[in-house]
N, C-alpha and C positions, 0 to 999 in steps of 0.2 A: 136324698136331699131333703128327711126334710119336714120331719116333725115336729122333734123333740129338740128344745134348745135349754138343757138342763144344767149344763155346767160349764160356766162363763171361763174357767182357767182351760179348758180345751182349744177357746178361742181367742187370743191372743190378742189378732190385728183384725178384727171384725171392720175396721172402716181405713186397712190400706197402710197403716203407722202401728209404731210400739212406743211406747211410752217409755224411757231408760234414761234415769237421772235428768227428769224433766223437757226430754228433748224428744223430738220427733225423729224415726229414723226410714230413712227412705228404703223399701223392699227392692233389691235388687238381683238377678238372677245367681249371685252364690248366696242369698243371704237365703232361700229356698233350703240349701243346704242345713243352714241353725235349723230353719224348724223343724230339719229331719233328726238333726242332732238330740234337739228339746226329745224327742220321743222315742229315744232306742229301742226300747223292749217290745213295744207290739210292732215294730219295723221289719226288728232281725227277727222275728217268728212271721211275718208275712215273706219276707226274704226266702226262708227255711224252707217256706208252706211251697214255694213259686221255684226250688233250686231242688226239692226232692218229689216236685210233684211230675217237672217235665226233663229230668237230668237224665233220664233214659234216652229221650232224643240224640242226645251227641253221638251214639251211637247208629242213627235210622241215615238211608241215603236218600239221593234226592229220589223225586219221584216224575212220572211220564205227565204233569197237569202243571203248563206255564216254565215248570222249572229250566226247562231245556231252553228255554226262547229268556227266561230271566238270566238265566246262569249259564248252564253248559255250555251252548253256541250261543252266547252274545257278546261281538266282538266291543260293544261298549265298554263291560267293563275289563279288558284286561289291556288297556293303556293309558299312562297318563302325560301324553302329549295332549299338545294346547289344542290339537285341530279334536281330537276325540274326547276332549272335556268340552267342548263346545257343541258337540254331538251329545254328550252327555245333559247337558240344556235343554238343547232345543229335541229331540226325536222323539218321536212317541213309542213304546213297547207295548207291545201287546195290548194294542186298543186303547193304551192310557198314556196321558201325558204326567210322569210323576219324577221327574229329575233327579230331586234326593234319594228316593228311593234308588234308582236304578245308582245314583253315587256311592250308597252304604252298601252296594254289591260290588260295587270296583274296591271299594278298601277292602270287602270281606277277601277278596280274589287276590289280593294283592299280599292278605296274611296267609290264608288260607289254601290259599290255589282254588284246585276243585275236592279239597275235604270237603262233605258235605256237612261234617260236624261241625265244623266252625260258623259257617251258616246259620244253623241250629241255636247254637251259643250266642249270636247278635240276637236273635228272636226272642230265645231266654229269655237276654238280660233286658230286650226292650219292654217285653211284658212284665219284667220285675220293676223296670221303672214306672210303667203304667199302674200298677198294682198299688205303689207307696204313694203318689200322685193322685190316687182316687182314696185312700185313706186320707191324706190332708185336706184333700176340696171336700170329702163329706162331710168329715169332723170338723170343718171351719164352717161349714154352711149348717151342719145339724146342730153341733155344739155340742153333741156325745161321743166321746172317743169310742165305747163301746157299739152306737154305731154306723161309725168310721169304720172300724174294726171288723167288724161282721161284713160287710157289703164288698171290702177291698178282701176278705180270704174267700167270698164264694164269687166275686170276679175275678181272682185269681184259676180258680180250680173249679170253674161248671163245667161239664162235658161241651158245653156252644163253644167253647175257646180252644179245645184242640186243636180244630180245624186252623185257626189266626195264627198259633203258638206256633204251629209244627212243622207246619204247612211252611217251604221256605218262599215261595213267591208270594206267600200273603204279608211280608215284609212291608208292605204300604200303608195295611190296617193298623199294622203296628205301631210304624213312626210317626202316620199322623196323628194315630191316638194319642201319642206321646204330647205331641205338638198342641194339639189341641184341649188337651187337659192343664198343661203349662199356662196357654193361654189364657182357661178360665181362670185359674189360679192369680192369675194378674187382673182378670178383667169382672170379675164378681163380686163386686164390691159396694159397699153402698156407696163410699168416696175412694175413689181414684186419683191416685197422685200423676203429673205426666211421666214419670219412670214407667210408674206402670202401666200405664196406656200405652207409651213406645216399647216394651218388650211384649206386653199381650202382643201389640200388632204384630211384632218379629215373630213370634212363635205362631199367629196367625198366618203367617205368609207362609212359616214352613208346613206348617199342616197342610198347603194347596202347594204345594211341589213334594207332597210326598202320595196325597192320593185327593180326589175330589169330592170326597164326604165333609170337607172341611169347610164346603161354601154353608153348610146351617150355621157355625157358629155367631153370624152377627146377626141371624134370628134368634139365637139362644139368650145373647149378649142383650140383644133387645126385651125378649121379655123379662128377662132378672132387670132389669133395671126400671124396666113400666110397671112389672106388678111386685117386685119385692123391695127394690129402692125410690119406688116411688117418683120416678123422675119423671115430667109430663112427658103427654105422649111425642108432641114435635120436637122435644130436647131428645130424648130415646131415638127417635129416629133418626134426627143430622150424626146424633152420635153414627150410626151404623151406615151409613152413607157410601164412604169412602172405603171402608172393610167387605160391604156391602158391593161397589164395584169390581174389588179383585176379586171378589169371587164370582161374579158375572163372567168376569174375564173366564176365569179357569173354566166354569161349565161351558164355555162356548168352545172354548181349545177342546175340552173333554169331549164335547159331541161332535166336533169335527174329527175326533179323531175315532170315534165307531163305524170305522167303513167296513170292517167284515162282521161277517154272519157266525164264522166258524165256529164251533166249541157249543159249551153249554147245551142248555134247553130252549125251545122257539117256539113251542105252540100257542106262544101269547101274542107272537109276529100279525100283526093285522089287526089284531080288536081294538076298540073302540077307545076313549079314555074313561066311558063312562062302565062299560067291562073291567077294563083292568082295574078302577076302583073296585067293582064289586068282587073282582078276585083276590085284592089285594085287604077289604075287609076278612074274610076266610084265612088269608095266609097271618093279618094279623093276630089275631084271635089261635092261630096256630103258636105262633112266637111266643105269647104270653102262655102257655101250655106248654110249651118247650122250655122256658126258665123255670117253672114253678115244678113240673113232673116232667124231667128229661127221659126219652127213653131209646129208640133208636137213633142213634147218629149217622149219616152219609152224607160223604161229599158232594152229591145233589137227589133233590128231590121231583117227585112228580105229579104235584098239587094239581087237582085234577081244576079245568079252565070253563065246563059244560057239566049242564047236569046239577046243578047246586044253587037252584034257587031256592031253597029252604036251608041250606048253611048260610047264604048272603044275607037272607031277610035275617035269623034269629044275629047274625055277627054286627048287623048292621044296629040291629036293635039295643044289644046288648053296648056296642060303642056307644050308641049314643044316650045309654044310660049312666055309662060312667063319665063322659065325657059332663051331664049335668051335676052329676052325684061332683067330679072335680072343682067343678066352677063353683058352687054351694061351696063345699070343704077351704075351697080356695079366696073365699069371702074373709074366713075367719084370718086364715093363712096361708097364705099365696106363695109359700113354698112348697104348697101340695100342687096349685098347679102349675108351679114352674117346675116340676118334677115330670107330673105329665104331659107338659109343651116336650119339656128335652126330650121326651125318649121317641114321641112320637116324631120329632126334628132330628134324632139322627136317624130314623128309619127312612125319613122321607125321599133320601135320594135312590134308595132300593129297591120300589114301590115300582119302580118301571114307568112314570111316566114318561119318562125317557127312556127311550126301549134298551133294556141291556139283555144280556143271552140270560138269564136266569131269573128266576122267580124268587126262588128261597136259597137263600142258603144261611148254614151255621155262623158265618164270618161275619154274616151283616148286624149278629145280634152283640158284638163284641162293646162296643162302649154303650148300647142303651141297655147293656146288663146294669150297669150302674146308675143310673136314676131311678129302676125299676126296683134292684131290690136296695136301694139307699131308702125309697119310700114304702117297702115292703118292713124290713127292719124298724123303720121310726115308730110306723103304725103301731106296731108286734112291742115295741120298748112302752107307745100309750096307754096301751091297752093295757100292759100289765102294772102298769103302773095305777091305771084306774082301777082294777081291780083291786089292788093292794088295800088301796084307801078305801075301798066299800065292805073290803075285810077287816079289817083292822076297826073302824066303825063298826058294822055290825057284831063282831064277835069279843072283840075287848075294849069297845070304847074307845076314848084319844090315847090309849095308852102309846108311849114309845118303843117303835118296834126299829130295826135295823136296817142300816138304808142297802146293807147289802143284799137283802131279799131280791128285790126286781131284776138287779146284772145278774145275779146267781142262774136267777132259772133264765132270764133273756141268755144268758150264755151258756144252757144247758141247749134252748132248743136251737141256739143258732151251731151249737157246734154239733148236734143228730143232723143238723141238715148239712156241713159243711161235708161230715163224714160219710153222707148219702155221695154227695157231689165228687168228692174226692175217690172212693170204690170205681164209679161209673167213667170217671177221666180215668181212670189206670187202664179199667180195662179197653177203653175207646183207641188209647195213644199207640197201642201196639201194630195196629191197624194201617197206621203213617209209618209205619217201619221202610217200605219200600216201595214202586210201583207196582208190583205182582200182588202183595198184600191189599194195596187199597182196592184195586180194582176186584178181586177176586172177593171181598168184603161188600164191597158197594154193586157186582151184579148181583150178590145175594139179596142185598136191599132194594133195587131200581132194577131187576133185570129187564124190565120194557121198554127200558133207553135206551137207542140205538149208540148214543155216545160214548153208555158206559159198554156197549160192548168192542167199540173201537178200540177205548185205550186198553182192555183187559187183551184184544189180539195182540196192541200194538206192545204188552207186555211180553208176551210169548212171544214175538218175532224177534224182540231185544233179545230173551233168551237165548236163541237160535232155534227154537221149536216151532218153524214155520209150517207145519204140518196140521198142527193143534188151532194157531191163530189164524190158517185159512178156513179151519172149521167154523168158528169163532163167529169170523164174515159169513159167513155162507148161511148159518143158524140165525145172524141176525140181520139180513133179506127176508128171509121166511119169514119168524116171527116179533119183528119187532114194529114192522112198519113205519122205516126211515123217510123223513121226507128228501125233496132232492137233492139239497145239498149235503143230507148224509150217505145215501145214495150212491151220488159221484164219487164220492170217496171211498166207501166201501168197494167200490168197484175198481178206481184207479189201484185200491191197494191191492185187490185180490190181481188186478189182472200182471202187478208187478212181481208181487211173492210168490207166485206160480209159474215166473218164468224165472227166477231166479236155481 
């Protein structure tokens, strides 16, 4: 989001209207549609990038993580009487209160049955709508299609996104991101008409009944408007008020509704808030190193929580170097740091201050890939553009050179890095193929989790090779060093699969 605002036909409705035969015309949720129309060609090739990069999927089944409690046995979604759409409302699944989501799994169920493909195929096509959605809000906020362009094929295709894409019970990340992208799209504006302020909030409400990452966005709303629309600060805020309460709402449902332990990782169960910042500075500083050089992927990690007060001082240090280095930059052009409010605003609910079973995970980095590298790309487009000109001066004077220099190589280096990113998802995706796959992937990654060697038993038991999966147990008592509540489990299971 958020550099370079170099070519004014890129952005059409920069303040909310279009100008057509004198008249204002009010932006209304098909008219989103025209501006996909206005721009086919880098569309249908982000389209292409997003239908041949995860089209393997339709082929992969579910897997032993959520899906069975989403899908298989949830008798939610397989009716649509009035008493179990009203269950569909109000119940919480698996630790989350997210309605629509659990709703787009009764339609998937009701075309699909238990194909697991078709599952697959809603996922697809929501990341393909997320994908064209973060090409329009860049390229209206940057005012370069090129990069629009760049930002929306490497959030399409970084290795962090398998995990969201593939994954079928991460179906939440998906539709709120949708939701919440739609949102900005109506609500980023420097003037806002009330069409648009009534559909931003519709799409706001759906992003908080599809998952509860959605309470940042009227922190986001808030600062696009105090530092890049300039609107004073008490007007900024009444704005976000009311937006501002529903999502209070939701995080309170949402933490009521964390009453088990089970799953995940825990050894963060008990620290301090002033610890989990200092672990959560380390795992940040991990993130940004996870976007820029991807290297191994797993479905969880095991960020170490002791031991690293010289990671926490240098991470600490270094944030709060760029954090001054933004605020500076952000003097000139306060779209650099409404660039680094967003990203650090959609991580914030990840961070654990409200305790969730995991630390890291790849899913959490799914929409702050885009502020992150929309402001990686702007930089990378200024730069070379400043170069140009100290070329072009030093070696030939003002002479007239071609303005196609700068996109040329900008779109040499963005597409070596698209094709790093895209190698590494190919080979990451094969991995989600099934439960036996991931977990036999991910004990090679984490074998010191006790949870990953649960579900890798609980993989062999499904097969019928409970012989193998009570070894499985048995190896990870010994060396894994479960706490109790993995423990009990490990034990309730061995002491069932052994009488069986």
């Amino acid at each position: 989001m958020f550099w370079v605002r170099d070519t004014p036909s890129a952005d059409p409705d920069r303040n909310g209207v279009n100008l057509m035969n004198g008249q204002k015309r009010i932006e209304l949720p098909w008219q989103i549609w025209q501006a996909i129309k206005s721009q086919q060609l880098p569309l249908i090739s982000l389209a292409l990038v997003v239908l041949v990069s995860y089209g393997a999927a339709l082929t992969f089944d579910f897997v032993n993580w959520d899906d069975p409690w989403y899908v298989i046995h949830n008798p939610l979604i397989k009716s649509w009487q009035p008493e179990n759409l009203q269950l569909v409302a109000t119940k919480v699944v698996t630790r989350n209160y997210a309605p629509l989501t659990v709703f787009s799994f009764l339609v998937d169920h009701t075309l699909y049955g238990l194909w697991a493909g078709g599952y697959h195929l809603t996922n697809i096509l929501l990341h393909l709508i997320n994908v064209v959605l973060a090409y329009l809000l860049v390229t209206r906020l940057s005012g370069n299609r090129m990069v629009g362009w760049a930002t929306a094929a490497v959030f399409a295709i970084h290795p962090v996104q398998v995990e969201t894409v593939v994954w079928i019970s991460s179906r939440k990340g998906l539709l709120s991101g949708a939701f919440i992208l739609a949102a900005l799209w109506y609500w980023l504006r420097k003037e806002r008409t009330l069409e648009q302020n009534t559909w931003g909030f519709v799409c706001f409400i759906g992003a908080l009944l599809s998952k509860a990452l959605a309470v940042v966005v009227p922190a986001i709303v808030f600062c696009y408007d105090y530092w890049v629309a300039k609107v004073p600060f008490r007007e900024a805020v009444k704005r976000q008020i009311f937006p501002g309460c529903c999502a209070l709402l939701l995080l309170v449902i949402t933490m009521l509704a964390q009453t088990s332990e089970l799953g995940g990782v825990r050894d963060h169960f008990g620290m301090s808030k002033l610890e989990i910042l200092s672990v959560d500075s380390v795992i940040m500083s991990k993130y940004v190193q996870m976007l820029i050089w991807p290297q191994s992927r797993s479905v969880l990690y095991d960020p170490p929580v002791s031991g690293i007060g010289q990671l926490v001082l240098l991470s600490v240090v270094c944030w709060l170097i760029a954090a001054a280095l933004f605020v500076r930059m952000g003097r000139r052009n306060p779209l650099i740091l409404f660039a680094g409010a967003t990203f650090l605003l959609l991580l914030l609910p990840v961070l654990n201050l409200f305790p969730i079973t995991t630390l890291m995970n790849d899913r959490y980095l799914y929409l702050p890939c885009i502020p992150f590298f929309a402001l990686l790309f702007s930089g990378v487009y200024q730069i070379l553009e400043q170069l140009k000109i100290r070329v072009i001066i030093g070696y030939f004077g003002r002479r007239r050179v071609s303005g196609y220099l700068v996109p040329a190589v900008f779109g040499v280096l963005a597409l070596a890095l698209f094709t790093r990113f895209s190698l590494q998802t190919s080979h990451y995706l094969s991995v989600w193929k099934n439960g036996m796959n991931l977990w036999q992937y991910t004990a090679q990654q984490v074998p010191q989790l006790p949870v990953v060697q649960i579900q890798l038993a609980n993989s062999y038991h499904q097969r019928g090779e409970s012989v193998q999966a009570v070894e499985i147990l048995k190896r990870a008592l010994r060396d894994t060093h479960p706490d109790r509540l993995d423990r009990e489990r490990i034990e309730q299971k061995l002491q069932d699969w052994q009488a069986e």
